[in-house]
Structure formats: C-alpha cells, structure tokens
ZAFIVEX-452142 format. One record per atom (N, C-alpha, C): residue number from 1; residue in three letters; atom name; x, y, z. Coordinates in steps of 0.1 Angstrom, whole numbers, plus 5000, padded with zeros to 4 digits. Layout:
BEGIN
- nr rest atom px py pz
- NUM ala CA X Y Z $
...
//
This chain:
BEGIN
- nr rest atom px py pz
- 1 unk N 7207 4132 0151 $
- 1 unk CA 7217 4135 0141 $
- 1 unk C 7229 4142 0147 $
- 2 unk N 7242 4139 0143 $
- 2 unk CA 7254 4147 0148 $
- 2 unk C 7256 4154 0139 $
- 3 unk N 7264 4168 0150 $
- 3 unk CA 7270 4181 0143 $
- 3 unk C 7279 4175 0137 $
- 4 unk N 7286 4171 0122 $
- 4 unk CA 7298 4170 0118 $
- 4 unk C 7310 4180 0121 $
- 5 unk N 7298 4194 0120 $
- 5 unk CA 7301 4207 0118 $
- 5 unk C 7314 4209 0131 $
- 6 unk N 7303 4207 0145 $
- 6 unk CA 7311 4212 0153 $
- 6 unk C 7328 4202 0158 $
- 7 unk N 7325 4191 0150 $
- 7 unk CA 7333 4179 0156 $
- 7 unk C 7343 4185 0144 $
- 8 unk N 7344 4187 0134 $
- 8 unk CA 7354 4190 0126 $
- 8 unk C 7362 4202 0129 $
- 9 unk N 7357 4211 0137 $
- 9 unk CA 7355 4226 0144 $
- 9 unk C 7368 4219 0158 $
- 10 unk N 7365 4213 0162 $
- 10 unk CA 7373 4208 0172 $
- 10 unk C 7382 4203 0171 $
- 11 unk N 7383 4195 0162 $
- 11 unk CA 7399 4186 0158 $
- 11 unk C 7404 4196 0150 $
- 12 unk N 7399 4207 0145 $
- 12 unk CA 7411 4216 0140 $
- 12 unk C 7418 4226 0146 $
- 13 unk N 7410 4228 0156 $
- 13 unk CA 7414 4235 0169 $
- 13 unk C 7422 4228 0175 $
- 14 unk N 7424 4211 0176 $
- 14 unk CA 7431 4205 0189 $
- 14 unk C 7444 4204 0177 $
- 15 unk N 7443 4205 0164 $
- 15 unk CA 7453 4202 0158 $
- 15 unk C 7459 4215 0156 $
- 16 unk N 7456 4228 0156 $
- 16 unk CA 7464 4239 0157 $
- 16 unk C 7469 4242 0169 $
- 17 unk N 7465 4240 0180 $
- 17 unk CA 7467 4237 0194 $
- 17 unk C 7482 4231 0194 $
- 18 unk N 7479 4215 0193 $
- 18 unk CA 7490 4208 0189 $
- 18 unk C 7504 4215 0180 $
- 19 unk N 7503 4215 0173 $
- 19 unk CA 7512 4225 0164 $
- 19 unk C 7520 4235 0171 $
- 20 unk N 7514 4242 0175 $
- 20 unk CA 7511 4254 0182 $
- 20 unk C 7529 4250 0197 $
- 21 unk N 7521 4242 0202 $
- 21 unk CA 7531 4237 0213 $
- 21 unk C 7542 4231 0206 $
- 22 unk N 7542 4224 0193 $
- 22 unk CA 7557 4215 0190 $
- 22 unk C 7566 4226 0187 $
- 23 unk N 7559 4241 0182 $
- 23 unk CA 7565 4254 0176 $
- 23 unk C 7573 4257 0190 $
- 24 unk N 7567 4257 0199 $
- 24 unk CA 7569 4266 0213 $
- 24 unk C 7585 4265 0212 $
- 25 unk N 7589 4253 0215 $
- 25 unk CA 7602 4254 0223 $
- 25 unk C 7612 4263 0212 $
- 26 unk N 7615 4260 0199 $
- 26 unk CA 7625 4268 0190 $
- 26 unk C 7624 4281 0192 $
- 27 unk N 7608 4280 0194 $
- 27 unk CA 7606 4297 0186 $
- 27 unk C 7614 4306 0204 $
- 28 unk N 7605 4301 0211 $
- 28 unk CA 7610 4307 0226 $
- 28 unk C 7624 4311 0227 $
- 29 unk N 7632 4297 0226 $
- 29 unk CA 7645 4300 0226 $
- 29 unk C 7651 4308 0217 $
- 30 unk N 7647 4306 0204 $
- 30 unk CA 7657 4310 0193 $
- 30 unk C 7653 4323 0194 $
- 31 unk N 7646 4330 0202 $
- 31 unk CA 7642 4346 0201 $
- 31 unk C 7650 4352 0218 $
- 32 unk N 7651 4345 0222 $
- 32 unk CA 7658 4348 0236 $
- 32 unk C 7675 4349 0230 $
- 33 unk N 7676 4333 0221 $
- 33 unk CA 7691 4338 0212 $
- 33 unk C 7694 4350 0208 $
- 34 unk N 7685 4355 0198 $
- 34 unk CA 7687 4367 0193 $
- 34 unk C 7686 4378 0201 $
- 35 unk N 7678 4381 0215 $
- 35 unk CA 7684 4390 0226 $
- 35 unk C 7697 4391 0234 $
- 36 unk N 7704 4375 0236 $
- 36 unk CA 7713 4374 0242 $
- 36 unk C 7722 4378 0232 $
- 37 unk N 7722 4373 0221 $
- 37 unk CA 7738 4382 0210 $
- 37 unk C 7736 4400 0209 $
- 38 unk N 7725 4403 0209 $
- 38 unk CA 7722 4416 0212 $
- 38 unk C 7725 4425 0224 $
- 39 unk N 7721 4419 0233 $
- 39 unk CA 7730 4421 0247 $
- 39 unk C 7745 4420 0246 $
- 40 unk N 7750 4406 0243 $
- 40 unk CA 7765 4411 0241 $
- 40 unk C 7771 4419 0235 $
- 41 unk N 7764 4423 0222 $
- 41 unk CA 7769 4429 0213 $
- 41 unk C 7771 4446 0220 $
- 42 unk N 7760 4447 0226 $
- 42 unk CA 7757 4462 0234 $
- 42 unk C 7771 4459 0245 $
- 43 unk N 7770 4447 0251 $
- 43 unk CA 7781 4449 0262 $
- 43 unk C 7795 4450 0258 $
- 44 unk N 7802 4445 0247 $
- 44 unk CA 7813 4446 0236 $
- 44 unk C 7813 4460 0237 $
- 45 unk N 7799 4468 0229 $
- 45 unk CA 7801 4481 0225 $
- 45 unk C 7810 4487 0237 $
- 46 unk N 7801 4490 0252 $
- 46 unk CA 7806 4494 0264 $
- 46 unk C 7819 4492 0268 $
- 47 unk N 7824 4483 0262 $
- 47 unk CA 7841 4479 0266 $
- 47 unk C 7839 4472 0278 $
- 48 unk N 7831 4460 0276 $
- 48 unk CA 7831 4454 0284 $
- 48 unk C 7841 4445 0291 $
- 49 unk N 7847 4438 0276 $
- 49 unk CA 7858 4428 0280 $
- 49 unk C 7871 4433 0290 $
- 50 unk N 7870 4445 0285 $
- 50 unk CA 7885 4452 0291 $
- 50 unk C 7877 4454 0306 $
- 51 unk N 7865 4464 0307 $
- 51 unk CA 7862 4467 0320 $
- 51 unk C 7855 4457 0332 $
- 52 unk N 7847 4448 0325 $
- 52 unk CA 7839 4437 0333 $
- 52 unk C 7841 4425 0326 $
- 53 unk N 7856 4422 0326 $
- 53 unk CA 7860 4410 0317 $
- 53 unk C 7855 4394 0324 $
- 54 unk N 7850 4393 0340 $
- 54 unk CA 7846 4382 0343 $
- 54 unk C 7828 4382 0338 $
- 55 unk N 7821 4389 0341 $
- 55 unk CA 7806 4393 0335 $
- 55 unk C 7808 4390 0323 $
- 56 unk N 7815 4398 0311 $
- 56 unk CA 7814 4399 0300 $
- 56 unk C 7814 4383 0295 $
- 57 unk N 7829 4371 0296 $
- 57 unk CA 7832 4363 0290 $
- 57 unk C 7821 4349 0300 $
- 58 unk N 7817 4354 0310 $
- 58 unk CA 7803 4344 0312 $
- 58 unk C 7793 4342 0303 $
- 59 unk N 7787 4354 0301 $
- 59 unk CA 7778 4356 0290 $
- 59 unk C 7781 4349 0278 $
- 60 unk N 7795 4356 0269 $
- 60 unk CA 7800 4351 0261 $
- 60 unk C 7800 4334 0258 $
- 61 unk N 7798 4327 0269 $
- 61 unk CA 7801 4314 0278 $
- 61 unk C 7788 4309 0273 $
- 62 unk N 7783 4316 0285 $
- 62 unk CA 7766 4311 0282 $
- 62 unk C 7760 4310 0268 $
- 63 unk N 7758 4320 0258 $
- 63 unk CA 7754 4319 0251 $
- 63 unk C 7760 4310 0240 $
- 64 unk N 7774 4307 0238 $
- 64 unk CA 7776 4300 0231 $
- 64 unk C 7776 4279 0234 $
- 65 unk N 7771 4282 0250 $
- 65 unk CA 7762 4270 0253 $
- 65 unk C 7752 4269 0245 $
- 66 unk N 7744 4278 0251 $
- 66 unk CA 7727 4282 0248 $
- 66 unk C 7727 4276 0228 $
- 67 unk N 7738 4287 0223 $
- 67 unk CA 7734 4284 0209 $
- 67 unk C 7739 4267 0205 $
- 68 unk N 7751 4259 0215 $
- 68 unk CA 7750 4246 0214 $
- 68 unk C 7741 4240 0210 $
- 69 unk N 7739 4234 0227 $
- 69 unk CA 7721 4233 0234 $
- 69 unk C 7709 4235 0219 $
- 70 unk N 7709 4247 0214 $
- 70 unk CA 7698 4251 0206 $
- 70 unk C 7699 4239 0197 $
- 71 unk N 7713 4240 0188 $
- 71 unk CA 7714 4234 0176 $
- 71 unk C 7718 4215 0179 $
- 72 unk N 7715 4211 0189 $
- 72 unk CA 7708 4199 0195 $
- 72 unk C 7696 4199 0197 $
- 73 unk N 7691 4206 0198 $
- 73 unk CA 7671 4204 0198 $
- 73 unk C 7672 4205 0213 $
- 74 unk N 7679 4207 0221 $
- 74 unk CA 7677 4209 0233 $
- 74 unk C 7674 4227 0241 $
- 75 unk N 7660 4224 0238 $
- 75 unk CA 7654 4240 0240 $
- 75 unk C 7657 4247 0249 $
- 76 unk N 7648 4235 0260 $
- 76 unk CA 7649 4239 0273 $
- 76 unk C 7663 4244 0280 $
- 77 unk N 7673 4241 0276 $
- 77 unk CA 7684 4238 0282 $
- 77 unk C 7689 4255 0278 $
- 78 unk N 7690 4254 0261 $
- 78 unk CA 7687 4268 0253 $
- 78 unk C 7685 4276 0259 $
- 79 unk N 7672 4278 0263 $
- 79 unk CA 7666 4286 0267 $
- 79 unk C 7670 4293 0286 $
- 80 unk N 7676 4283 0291 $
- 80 unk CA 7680 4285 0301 $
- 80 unk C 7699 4296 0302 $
- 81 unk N 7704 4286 0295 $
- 81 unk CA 7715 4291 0295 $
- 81 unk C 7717 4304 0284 $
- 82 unk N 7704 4310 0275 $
- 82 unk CA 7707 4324 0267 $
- 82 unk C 7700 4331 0275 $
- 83 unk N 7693 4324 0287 $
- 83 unk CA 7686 4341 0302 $
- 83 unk C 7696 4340 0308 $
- 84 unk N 7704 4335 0312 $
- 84 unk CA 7718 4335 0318 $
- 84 unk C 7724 4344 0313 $
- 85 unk N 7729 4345 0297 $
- 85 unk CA 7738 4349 0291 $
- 85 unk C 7730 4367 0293 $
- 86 unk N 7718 4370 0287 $
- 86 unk CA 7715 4382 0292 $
- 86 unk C 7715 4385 0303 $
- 87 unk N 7712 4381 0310 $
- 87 unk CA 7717 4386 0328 $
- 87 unk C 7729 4394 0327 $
- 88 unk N 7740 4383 0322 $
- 88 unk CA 7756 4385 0327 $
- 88 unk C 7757 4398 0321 $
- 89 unk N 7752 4396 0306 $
- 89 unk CA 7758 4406 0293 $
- 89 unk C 7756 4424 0298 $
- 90 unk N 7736 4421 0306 $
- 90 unk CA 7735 4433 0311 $
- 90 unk C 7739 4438 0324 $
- 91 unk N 7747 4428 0331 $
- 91 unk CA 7755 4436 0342 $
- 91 unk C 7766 4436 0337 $
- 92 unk N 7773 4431 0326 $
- 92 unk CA 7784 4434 0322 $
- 92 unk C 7788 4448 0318 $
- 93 unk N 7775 4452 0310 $
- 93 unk CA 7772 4465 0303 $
- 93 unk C 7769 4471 0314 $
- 94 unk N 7761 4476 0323 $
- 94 unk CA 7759 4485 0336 $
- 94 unk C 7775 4486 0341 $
- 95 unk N 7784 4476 0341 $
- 95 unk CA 7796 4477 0351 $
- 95 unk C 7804 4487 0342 $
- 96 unk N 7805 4484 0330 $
- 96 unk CA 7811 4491 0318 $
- 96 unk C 7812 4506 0314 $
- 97 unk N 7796 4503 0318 $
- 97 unk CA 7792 4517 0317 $
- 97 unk C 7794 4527 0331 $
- 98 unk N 7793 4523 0339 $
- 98 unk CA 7797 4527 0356 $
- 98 unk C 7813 4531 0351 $
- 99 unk N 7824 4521 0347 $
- 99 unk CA 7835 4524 0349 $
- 99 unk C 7837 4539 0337 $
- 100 unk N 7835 4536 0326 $
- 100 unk CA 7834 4549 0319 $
- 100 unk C 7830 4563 0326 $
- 101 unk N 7820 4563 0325 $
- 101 unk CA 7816 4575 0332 $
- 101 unk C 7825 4577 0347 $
- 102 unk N 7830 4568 0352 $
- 102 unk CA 7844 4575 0363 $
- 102 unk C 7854 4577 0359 $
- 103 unk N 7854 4570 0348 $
- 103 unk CA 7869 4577 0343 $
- 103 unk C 7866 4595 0335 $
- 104 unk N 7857 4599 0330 $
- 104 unk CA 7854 4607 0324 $
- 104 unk C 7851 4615 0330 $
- 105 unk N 7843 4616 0347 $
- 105 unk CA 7847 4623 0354 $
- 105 unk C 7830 4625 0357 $
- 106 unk N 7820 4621 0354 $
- 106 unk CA 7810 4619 0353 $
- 106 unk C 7797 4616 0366 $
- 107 unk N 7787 4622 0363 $
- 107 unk CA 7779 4615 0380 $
- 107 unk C 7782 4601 0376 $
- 108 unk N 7784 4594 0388 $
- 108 unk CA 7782 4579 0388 $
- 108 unk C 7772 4576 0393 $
- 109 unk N 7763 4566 0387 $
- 109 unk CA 7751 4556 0388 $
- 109 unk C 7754 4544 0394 $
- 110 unk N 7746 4539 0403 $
- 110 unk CA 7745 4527 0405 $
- 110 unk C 7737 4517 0400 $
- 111 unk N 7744 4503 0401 $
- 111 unk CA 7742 4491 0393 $
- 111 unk C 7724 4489 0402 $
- 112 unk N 7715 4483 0393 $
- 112 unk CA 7700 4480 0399 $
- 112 unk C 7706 4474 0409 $
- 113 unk N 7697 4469 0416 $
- 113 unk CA 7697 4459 0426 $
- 113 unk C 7696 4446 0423 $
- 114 unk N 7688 4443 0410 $
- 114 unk CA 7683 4429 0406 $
- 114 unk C 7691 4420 0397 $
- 115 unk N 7706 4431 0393 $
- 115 unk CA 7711 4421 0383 $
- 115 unk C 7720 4415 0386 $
- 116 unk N 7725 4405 0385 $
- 116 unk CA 7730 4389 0387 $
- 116 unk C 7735 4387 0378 $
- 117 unk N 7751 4381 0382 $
- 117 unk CA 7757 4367 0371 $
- 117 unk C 7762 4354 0380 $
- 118 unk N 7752 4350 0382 $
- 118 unk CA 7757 4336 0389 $
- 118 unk C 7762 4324 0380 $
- 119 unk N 7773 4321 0384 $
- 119 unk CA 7780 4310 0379 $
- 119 unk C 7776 4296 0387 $
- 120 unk N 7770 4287 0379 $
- 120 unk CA 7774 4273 0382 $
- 120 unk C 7756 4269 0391 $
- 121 unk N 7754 4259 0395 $
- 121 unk CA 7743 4260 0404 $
- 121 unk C 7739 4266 0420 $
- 122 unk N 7731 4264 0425 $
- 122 unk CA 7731 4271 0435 $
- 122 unk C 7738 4264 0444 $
- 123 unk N 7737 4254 0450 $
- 123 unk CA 7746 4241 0455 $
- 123 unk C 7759 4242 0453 $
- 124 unk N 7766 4245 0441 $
- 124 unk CA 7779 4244 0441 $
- 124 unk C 7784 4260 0440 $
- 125 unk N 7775 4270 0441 $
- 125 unk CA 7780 4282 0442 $
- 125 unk C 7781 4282 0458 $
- 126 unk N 7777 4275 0466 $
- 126 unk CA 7772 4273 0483 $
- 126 unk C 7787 4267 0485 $
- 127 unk N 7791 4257 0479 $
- 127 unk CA 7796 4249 0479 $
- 127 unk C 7815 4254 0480 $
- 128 unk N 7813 4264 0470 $
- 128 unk CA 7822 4269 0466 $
- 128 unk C 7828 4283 0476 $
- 129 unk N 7816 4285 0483 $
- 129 unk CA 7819 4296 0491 $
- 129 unk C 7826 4294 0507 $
- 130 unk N 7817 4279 0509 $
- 130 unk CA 7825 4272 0519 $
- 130 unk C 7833 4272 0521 $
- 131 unk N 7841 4261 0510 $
- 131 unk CA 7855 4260 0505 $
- 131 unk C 7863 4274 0509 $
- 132 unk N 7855 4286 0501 $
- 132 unk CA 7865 4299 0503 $
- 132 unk C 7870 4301 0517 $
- 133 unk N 7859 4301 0526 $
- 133 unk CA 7856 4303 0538 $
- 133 unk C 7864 4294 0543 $
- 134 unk N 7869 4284 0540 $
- 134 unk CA 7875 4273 0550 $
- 134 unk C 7889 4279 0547 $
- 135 unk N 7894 4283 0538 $
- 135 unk CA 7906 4290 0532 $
- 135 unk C 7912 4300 0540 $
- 136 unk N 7900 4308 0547 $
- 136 unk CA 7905 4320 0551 $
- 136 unk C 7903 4322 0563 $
- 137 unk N 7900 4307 0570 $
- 137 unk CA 7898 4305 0587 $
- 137 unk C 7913 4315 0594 $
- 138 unk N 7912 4319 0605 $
- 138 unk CA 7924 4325 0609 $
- 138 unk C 7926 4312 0620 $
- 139 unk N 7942 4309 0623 $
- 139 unk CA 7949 4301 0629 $
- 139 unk C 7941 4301 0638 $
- 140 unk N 7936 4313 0647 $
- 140 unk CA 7931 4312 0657 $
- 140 unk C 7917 4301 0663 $
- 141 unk N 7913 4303 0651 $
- 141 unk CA 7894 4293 0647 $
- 141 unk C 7904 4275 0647 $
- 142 unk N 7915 4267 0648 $
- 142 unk CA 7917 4260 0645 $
- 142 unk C 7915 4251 0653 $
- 143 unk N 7911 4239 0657 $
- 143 unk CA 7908 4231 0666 $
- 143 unk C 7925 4224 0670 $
- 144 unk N 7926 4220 0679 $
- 144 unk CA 7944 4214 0678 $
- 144 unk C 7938 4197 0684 $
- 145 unk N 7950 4194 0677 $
- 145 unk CA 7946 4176 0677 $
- 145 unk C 7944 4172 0693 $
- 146 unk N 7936 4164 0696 $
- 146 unk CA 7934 4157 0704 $
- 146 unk C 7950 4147 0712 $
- 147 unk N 7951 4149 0728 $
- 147 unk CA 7963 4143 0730 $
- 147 unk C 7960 4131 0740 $
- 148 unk N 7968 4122 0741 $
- 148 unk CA 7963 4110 0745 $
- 148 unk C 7974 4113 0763 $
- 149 unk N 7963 4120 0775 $
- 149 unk CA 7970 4116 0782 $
- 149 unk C 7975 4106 0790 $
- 150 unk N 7976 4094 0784 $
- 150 unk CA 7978 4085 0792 $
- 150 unk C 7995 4078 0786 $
- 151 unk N 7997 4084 0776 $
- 151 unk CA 8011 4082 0764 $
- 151 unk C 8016 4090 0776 $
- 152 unk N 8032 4088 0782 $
- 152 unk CA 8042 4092 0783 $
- 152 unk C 8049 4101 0774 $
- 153 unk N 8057 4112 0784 $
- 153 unk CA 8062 4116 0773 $
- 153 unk C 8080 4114 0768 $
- 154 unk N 8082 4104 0773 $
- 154 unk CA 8091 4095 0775 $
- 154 unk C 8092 4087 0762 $
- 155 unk N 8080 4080 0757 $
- 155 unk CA 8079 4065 0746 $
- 155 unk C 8076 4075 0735 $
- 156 unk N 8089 4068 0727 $
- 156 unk CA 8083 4075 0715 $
- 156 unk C 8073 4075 0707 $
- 157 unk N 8063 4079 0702 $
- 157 unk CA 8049 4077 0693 $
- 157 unk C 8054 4067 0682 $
- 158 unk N 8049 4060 0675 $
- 158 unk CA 8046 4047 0670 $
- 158 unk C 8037 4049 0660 $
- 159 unk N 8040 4048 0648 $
- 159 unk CA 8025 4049 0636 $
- 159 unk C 8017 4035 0636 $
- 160 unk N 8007 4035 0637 $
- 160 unk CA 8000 4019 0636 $
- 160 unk C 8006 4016 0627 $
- 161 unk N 8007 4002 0627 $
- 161 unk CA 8012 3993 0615 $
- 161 unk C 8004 3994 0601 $
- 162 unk N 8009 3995 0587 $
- 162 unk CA 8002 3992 0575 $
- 162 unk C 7986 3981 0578 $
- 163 unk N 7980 3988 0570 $
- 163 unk CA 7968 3976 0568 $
- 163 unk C 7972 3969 0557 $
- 164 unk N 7964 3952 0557 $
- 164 unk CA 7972 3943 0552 $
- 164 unk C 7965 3947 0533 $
- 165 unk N 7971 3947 0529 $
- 165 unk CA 7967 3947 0515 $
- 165 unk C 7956 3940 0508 $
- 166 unk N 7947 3948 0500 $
- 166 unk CA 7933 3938 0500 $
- 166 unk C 7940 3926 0490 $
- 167 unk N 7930 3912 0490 $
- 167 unk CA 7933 3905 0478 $
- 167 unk C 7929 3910 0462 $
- 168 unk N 7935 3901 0454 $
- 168 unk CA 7936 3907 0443 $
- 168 unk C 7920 3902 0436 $
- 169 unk N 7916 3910 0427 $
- 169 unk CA 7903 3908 0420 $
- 169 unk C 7906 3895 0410 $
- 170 unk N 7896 3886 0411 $
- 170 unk CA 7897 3874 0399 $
- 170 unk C 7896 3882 0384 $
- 171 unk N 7908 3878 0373 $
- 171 unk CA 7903 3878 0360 $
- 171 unk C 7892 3886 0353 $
- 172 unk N 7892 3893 0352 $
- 172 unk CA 7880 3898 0342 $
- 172 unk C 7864 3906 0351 $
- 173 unk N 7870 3908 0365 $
- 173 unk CA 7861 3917 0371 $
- 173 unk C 7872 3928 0379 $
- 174 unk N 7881 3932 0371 $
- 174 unk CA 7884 3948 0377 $
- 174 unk C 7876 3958 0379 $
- 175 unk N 7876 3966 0387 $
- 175 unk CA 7873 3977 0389 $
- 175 unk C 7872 3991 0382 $
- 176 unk N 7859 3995 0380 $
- 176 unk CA 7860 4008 0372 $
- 176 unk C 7870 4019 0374 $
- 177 unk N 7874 4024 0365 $
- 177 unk CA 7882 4042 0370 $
- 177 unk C 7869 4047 0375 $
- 178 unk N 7874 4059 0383 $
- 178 unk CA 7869 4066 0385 $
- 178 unk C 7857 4079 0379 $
- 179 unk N 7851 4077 0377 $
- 179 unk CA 7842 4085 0370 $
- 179 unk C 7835 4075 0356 $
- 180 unk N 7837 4064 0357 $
- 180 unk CA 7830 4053 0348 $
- 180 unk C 7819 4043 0353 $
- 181 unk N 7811 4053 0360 $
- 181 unk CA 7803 4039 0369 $
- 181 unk C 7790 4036 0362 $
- 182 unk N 7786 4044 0345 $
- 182 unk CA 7775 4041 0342 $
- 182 unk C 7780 4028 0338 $
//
C-alpha cells in the first residue's frame, strides 16, 4: 500500500519551494532598492552633491538604472546596478562627511579601505586608464618614425599613389552603417 500521506507531504513542499524562488528575484532587489534610496537620501543629507558631486550623481545614476531595470522584470540586472548605487552613495557620504568635519575644524577620519565607486566594467575601466596613460606619455617615451637610409636626401619624398577605388556594390546589397550589424 502507498503513503498518499507522504507523497502529498512532498509536492507541497516542492510547490512552496517553487514559489519560494519565483518570489526571490523582486523581493531581493526591491529590498536592496529601498537601501539604495536610503543611502542616497543619507548622502543628499551630508551635502553630498556639493562636496562628492562625482560619487554622489553615480549613485544617483545607478539607482535610477537599478529602479529601470526593476520595473522591466529585470532583477538581476536590478539588483546589480542598486549594490552599485550603495557603494557610490556610501562613499559619497564618508567623502561628505570627511570634507565637513575639515571645514569645521574637526579630527579628520579616514575613508574605510573597502569602499568603491567604480564606473563602467572592469575592461573598460582598464581600458580607459590606458588611454589616460597614453595621454600623458612624455615626448621623451616617443618612438621617432623609422628613416629609409637608402632615400637621398636630395629626391624629394613622394606619397604613394591613391588606391584604386573599390567597385560599386550591386543594387540592393549595400552595406550596413556602422553599428547595425544585428
């Protein structure tokens, strides 16, 4: 004879289970939302915008992604971009609060060690530092062009001639713009 008992016992368990996880993603986010406006709201109080106006309007940034994101059903994403938005909001608020207290004349505190406002991905924040770096090479770091000793310095230099122009595309297979390749 079968337990009905325990088999009904089980599918109500795998159905609150179930349940359980479809809740997950709103509830996660939408509770991280309500920390992240909380955080800003504290970092506003501190005078943030005036004193840590690049921290401050990241946050500001983020979360008004995050609350995008949310109101698309896109949790995950939500949820990523309103831990961002706290990050920024509470180093915005530590910077805020650091600059007050020096102007007031105050012991100064330093910022933790762990808090972070990173903009953008890790890749293009790399990316981006390069770039800076390549900006601020000194003349000296420059490589100088390669010279052809065997040119006189007699004949004047010469630009290679144009390349010939491609042919034209048939009718009705142009070419995408740029950024249209789906």
């Amino acid at each position: 004879m079968v337990n009905f008992q325990g088999s009904k016992l089980i599918c109500l368990l795998t159905a609150v289970f179930g349940l359980g996880l479809i809740g997950c993603g709103p509830i996660r986010s939408g509770g991280l939302l309500i920390d992240a406006s909380a955080e800003l709201s504290a970092a506003q109080t501190a005078q943030a915008p005036k004193r840590a106006p690049y921290e401050y309007w990241a946050a500001d940034s983020y979360l008004r992604k995050a609350r995008e994101d949310h109101s698309y059903a896109n949790y995950e994403t939500a949820e990523i971009f309103a831990g961002k938005s706290v990050n920024c909001s509470r180093l915005a608020r530590a910077i805020a609060e650091r600059s007050a207290r020096k102007d007031m004349g105050a012991r100064e505190f330093n910022i933790p060690e762990g808090m972070s406002c990173p903009v953008g991905t890790r890749n293009a924040r790399n990316s981006r530092a390069l770039r800076q770096d390549q900006l601020h090479m000194r003349p000296g770091n420059d490589v100088a062009e390669p010279t052809d000793p065997a040119a006189s310095a007699d004949e004047p230099q010469v630009d290679p001639p144009p390349a010939a122009a491609p042919e034209p595309l048939p009718p009705g297979d142009e070419p995408l713009p740029p950024g249209d390749d789906d």
